[in-house]
C-alpha positions as CSV (number, residue, x, y, z in Angstrom):
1,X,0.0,0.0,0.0
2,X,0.9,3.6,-0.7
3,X,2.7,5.5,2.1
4,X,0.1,7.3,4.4
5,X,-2.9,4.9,3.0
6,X,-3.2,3.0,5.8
7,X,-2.4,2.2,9.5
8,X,-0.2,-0.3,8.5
9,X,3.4,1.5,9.0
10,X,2.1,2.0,13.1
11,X,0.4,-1.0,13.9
12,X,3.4,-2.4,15.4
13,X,3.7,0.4,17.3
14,X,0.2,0.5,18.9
15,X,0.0,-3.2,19.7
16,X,2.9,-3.2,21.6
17,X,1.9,0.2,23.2
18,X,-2.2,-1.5,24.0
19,X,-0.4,-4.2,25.4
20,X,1.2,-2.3,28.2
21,X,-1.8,0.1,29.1
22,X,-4.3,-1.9,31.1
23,X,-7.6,-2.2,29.9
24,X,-9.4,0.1,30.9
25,X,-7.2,2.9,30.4
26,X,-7.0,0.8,27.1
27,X,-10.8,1.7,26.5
28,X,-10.6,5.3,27.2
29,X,-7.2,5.4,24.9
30,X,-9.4,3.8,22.2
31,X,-12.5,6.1,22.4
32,X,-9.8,9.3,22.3
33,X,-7.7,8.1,19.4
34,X,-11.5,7.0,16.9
35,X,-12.5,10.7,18.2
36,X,-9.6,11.8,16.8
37,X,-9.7,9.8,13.8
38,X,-13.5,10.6,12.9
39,X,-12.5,14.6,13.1
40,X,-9.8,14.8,11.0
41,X,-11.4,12.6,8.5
42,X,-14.1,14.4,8.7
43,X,-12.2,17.9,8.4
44,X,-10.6,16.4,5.1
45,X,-13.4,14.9,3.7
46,X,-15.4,18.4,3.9
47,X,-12.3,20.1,2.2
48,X,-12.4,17.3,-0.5
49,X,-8.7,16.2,-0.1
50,X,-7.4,12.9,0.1
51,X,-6.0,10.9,2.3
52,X,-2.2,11.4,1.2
53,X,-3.1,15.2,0.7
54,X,-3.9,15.9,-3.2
55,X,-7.2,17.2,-4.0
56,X,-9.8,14.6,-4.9
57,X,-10.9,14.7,-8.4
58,X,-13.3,17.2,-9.4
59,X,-17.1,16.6,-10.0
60,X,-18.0,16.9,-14.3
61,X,-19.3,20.0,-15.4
62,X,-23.2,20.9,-14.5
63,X,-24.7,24.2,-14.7
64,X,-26.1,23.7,-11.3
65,X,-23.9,22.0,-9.4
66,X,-21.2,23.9,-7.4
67,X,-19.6,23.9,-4.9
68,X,-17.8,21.5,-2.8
69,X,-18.6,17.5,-3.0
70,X,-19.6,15.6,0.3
71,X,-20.6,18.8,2.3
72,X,-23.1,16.0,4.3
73,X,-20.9,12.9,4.1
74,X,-18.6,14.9,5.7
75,X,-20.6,16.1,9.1
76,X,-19.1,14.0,12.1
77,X,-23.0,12.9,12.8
78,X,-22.7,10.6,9.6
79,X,-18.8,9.1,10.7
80,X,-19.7,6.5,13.6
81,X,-17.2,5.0,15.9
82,X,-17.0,1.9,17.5
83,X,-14.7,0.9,20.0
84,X,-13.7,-2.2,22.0
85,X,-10.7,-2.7,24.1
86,X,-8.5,-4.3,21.1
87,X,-9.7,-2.6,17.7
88,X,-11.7,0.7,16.9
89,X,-13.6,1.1,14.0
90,X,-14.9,4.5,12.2
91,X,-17.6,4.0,9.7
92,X,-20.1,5.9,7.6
93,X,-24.0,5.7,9.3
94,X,-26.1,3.5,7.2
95,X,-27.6,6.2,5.3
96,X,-24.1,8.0,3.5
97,X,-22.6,4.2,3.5
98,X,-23.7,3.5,0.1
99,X,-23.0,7.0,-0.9
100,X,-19.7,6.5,0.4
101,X,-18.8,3.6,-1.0
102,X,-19.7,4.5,-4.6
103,X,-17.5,7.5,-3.9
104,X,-14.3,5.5,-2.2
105,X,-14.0,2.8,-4.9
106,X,-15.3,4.5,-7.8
107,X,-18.3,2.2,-8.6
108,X,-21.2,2.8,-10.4
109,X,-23.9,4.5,-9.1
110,X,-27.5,5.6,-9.5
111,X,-28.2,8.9,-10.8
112,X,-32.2,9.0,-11.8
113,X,-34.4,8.7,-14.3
114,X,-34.2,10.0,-18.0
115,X,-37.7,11.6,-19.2
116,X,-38.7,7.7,-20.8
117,X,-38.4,6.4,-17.6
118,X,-35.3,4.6,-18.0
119,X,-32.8,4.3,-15.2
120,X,-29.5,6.4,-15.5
121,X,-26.1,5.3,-14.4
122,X,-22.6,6.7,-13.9
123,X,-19.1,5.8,-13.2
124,X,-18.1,8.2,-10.4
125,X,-14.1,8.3,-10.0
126,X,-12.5,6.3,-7.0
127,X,-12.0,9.5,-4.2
128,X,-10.5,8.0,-1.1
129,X,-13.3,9.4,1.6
130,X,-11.4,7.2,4.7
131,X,-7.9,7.3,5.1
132,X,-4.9,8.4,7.7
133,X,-2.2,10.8,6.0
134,X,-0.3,12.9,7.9
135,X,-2.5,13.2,10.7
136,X,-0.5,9.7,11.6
137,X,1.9,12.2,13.2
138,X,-0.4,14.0,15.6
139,X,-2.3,10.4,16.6
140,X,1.4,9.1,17.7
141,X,1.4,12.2,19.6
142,X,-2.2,12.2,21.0
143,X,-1.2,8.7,22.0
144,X,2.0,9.5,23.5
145,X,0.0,12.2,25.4
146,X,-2.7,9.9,27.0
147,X,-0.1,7.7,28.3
148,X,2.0,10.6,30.0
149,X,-1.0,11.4,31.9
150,X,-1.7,14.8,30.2
């Protein structure tokens, strides 16, 4: 995977760190560091940049369309957390996920219905919507910062 794509590079680094906390400070770690995670992806969703910091692609050309893409997706009320002691996970609420999805992987998706009532169907381009880039850096240091007691 591309640098800054996933948690890969500091997954070492955070089992080893879990591992020494005991559980419930564990928990509360957990709850912080998905807090965090839903914010900033939720800051960089609304800006419509990627993960790794490039501008997602723009939308095609319409007459009355402007503006900024995912202006909703990108509210923290539709990014859900879930924690447990060993994993967190942050995840669109069911009604963006499918939104989402056809957004993230660059599926095709539903668009309406032409005047003859036939269905009409796009290709959207694949614009990463979840994602850690540099933010890595300041969730090392949020980390850091629970377990110093601050």
């Amino acid at each position: 995977m591309e640098k800054g794509d996933s948690l890969e590079q500091i997954e070492p680094f955070l089992d080893t760190l879990f591992d020494a906390v005991e559980l419930r400070s564990r928990r509360k770690l957990q709850d912080k560091l998905m807090r965090f995670a839903r914010r900033a992806n939720a800051q960089r969703i609304r800006q419509n940049v990627e993960p790794d910091r490039s501008r997602m692609a723009p939308r095609k050309k319409h007459r009355k369309r402007r503006g900024k893409m995912f202006r909703n997706i990108g509210k923290a009320s539709n990014l859900r957390i879930r924690t447990a002691p060993d994993k967190g996970e942050l995840y669109f609420s069911s009604g963006t996920a499918h939104t989402a999805a056809v957004h993230h992987f660059g599926q095709v998706g539903y668009v309406g219905k032409a005047g003859d009532g036939s269905i009409i169907r796009t290709k959207y381009e694949a614009r990463r919507l979840l994602g850690f880039g540099k933010e890595q850096d300041e969730l090392l240091d949020e980390v850091l910062r629970h377990l110093s007691g601050d």
